[in-house]
C-alpha positions in Angstrom: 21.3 240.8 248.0 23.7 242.3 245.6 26.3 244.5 246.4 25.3 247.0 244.0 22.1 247.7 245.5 23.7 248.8 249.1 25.7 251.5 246.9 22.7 252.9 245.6 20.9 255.8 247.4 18.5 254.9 250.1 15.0 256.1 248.3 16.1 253.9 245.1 16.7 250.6 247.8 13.5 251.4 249.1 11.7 251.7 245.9 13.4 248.8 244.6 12.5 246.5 247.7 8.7 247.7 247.2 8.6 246.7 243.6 10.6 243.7 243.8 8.2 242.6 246.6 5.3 243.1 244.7 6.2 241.9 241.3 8.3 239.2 242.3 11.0 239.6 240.5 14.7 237.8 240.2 17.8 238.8 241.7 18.4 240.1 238.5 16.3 241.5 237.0 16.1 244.0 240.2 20.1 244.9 239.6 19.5 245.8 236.3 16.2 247.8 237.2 18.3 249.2 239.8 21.0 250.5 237.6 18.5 251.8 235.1 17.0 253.7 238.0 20.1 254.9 239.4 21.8 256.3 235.9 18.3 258.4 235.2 18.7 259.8 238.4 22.5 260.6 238.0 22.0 261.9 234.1 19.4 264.3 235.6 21.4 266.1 238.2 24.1 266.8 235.2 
């Protein structure tokens, strides 16, 4: 895996490693879901 993923917080791995197993999906195409993931959660806690 990517290193971004292990700096992501544990619930978002998991729901990412849920999803990717089911749909799939490409190394990268789970990053970037990953990131989109992780800045909605970080824009709602502002």
């Amino acid at each position: 895996m990517c290193r971004v993923i292990f700096t992501l917080p544990k619930y978002i791995k998991q729901k990412l490693e849920k999803i990717a197993k089911e749909k799939n999906t490409t190394q990268s195409e789970l990053i970037r879901a990953s990131l989109y993931l992780y800045l909605d959660k970080e824009s709602d806690n502002k």
